[in-house]
N, C-alpha and C positions, 0 to 999 in steps of 0.2 A: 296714507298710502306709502309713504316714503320708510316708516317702522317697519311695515309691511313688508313691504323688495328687501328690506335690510334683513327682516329676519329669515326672509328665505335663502337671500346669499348665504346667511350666517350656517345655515343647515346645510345649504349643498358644501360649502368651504369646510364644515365641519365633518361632515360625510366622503369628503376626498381623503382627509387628511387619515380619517381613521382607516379606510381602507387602503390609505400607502404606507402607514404604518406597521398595518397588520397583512398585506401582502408581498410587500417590498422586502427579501432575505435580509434577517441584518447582518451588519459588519463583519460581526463573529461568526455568519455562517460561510461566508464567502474567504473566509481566512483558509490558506490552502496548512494540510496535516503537514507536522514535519514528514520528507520524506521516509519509509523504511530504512533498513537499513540490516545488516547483516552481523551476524555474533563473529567473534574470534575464531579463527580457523580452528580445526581440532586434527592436525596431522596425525594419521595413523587411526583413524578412524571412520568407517564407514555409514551411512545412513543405510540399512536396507530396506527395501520395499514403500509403495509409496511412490513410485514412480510415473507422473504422467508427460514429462517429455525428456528431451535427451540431444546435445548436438556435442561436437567436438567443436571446443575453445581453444583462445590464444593461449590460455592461462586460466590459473587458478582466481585473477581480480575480474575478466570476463565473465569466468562462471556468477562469482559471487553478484558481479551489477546487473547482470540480466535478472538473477533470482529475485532481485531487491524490487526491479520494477515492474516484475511479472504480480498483479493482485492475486495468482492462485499457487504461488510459490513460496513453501514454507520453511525448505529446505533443501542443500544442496550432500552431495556427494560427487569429490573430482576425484577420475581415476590421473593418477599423476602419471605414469606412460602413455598412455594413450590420448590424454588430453579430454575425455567423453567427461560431459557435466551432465550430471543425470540432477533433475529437478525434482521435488518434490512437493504434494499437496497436501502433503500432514507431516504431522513432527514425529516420525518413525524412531523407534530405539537406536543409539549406536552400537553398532559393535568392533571391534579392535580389527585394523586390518591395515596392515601396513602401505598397501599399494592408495592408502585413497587418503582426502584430505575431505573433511565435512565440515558443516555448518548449519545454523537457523537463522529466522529471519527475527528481527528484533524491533519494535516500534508498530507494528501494524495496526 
């Protein structure tokens, strides 16, 4: 009897282990992404269109950290007067314009 209880532990011990192995995330998934992060400014150049939000920042590093930790933010366009950081959720063409300061997101 005592082979017996032994080989049933031995199943249930071995039936835990395979189901924490294969349930438990491993290491590697629980590892956090490097954060995003943001491309080189591109002065004088604007993103158009492609627009889904928009607020007035301190600055041109406020626009760019908000975009970086926005998940649906691809890219930015700052108007430099006015301070408006228009957001972006696609990687829209640039075009030349000297009032704005643009950018993409890099690493996502």
């Amino acid at each position: 009897m005592g082979k017996w209880l032994a080989g049933i532990a031995g199943t249930v011990i071995s039936a835990v282990l395979i189901w924490w192995i294969t349930e438990t995330p491993s290491r590697h998934s629980r590892r956090q992404h490097p954060p995003a992060r943001m491309s080189a400014t591109e002065d004088g150049y604007d993103r158009h269109g492609s627009d889904y939000k928009d607020f007035v920042a301190t600055g041109i590093d406020q626009c760019l950290s908000v975009c970086a930790a926005d998940v649906h933010c691809k890219a930015i366009a700052f108007n430099k007067s006015s301070h408006q950081c228009w957001m972006k959720n696609a990687y829209s063409a640039r075009r030349q314009n000297s009032a704005f300061i643009s950018a993409v997101k890099v690493g996502d």
